[in-house]
N, C-alpha and C positions, 0 to 999 in steps of 0.2 A: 692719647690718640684713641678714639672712639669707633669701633665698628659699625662702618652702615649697613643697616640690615641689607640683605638682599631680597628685592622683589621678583618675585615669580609673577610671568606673563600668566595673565588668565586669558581664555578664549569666552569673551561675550557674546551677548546674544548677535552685538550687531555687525560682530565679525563672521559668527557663522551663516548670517543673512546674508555678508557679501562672498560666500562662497557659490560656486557655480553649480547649477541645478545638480548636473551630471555626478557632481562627488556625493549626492544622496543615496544615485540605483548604485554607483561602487563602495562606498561603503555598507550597503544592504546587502550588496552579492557577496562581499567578502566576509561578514558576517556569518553569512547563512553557508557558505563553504567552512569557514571552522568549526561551527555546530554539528554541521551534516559530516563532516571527517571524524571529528570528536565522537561523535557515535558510533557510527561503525568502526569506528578503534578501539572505543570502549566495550561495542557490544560482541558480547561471545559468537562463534560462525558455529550455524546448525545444520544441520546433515539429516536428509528425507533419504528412507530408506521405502521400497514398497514392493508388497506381495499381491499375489492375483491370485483369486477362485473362481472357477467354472462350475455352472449350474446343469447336471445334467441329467434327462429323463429318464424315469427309472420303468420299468412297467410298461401301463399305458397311461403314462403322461407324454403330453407333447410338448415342442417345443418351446410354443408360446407360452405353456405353462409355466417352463424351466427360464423363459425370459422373466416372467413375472415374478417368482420365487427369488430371481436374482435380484429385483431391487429391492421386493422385501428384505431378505439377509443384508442388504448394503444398509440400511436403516437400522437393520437387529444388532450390526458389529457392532455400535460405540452403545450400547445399552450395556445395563448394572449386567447382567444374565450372562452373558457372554465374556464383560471387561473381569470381573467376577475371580473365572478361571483362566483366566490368558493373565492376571497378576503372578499365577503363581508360577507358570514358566518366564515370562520376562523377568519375574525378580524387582517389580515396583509397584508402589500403590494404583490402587485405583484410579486416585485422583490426577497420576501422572499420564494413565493412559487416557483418560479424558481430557484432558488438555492436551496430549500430544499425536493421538490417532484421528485419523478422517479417512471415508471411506468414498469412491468414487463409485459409479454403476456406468453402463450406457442403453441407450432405448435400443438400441438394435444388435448388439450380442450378450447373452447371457451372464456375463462376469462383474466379480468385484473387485475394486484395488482399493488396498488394504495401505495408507500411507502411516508411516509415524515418523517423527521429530524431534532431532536432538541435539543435544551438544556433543555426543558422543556418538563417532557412525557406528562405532559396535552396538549399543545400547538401541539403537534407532532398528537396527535389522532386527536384534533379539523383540522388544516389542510386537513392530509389524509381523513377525513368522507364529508370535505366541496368538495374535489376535487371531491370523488367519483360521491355526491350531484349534483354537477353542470354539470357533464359527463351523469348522466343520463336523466340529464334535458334535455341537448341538443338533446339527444339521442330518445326521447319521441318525440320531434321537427320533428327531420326528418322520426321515423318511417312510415309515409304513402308512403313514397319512396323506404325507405330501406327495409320496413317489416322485421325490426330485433330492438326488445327492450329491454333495459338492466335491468338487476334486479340484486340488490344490497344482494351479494352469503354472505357476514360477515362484518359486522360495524368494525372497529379499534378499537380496549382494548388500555387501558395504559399500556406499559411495564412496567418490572418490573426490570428489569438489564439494565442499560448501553448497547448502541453496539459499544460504542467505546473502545478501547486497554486500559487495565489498565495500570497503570503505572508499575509493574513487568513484563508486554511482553512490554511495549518500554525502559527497562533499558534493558532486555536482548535482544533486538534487537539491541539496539545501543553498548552493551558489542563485541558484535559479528561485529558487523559491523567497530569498532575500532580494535578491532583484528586482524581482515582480514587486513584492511588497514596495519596496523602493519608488518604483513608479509610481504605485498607488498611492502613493503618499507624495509626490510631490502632483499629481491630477485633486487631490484632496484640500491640497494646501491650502487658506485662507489668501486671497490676493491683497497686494497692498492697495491704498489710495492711491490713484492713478492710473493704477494696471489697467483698472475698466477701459473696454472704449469706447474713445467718446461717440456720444450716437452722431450720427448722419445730419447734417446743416437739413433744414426744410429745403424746399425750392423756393424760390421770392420769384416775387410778382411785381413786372414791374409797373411804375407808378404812373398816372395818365400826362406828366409832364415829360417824362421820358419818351414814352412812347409817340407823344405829339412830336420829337425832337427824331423822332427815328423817323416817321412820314417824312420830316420834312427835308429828310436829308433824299429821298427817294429821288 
């Protein structure tokens, strides 16, 4: 007695052609929701921590002065000069605060905010407090020039939530995003023979036998 082999169904091409449009955008959206889950599952949750300095007139400086000093110093913080010595109270390289700090200004009040970024909210605070730290060191330096010195407006707290995307907005961002793809690709599609359509009949004209035969019917 001989074993017959067992055949496995394949799915051909011209079974997946007789599948309905609609299982292309669902299996695109469903795709792109396990991708976009699978990230943010996989990816580490980082925590912004951030400090704030005020610019304020020393002498006879004025105000407008003490705005303008303030955006300079918001450009000064993420330079070598400044990251430098704010390594040595955070306790990281260089390069971590460069990749991890950014500084914000505004046109209309004097101040800088000091953010940094981590996987760690402790780590994130220490940063942001060391940068602040060392901005106004320097700050301190130059005032006999500037007659503008910085005062330290709020220390960085430890957050308390994550600022990075939970993993339910990057599953349905990537739900969405395979979706979409989805669509585009069946508007892309190549159409079969046939699907054209057919163009428009001319108008006809009728013929002077005809038309003698419609007088006559008058």
């Amino acid at each position: 007695m001989t074993d017959t082999p067992i055949r496995q169904p394949r799915l051909s091409l011209a079974r997946l052609r007789e599948l309905p449009l609609w299982s292309v955008v669902a299996a695109g959206t469903l795709l792109g929701g396990l991708l976009g889950g699978s990230y943010g599952l996989l990816t580490p949750s980082t925590y912004t921590a951030t400090s704030y300095v005020i610019a304020v007139p020393a002498g006879k400086a004025s105000p407008d002065a003490a705005l303008g000093f303030a955006q300079a110093y918001g450009r000064v913080a993420t330079q070598l000069a400044v990251l430098g010595d704010a390594q040595v109270y955070a306790g990281v390289p260089v390069r971590t605060l460069q990749r991890s700090v950014r500084t914000a200004t505004s046109p209309d009040a004097p101040m800088v905010a000091v953010s940094a970024t981590s996987s760690r909210p402790g780590l994130a605070v220490d940063m942001a407090n060391a940068v602040t730290r060392s901005l106004t060191r320097h700050a301190d330096d130059t005032r006999g020039n500037t007659h503008v010195r910085l005062v330290q407006f709020s220390r960085a707290v430890e957050p308390s939530e994550p600022t990075s995307a939970s993993t339910a907005v990057t599953g349905l961002v990537g739900a969405s995003a395979g979706g979409l793809l989805g669509g585009l690709a069946l508007l892309a599609r190549p159409r079969r023979k046939g699907q054209e359509d057919d163009p428009a009949p001319a108008p006809s004209v009728p013929s002077p036998a005809a038309a003698a035969d419609v007088r006559g019917q008058r």
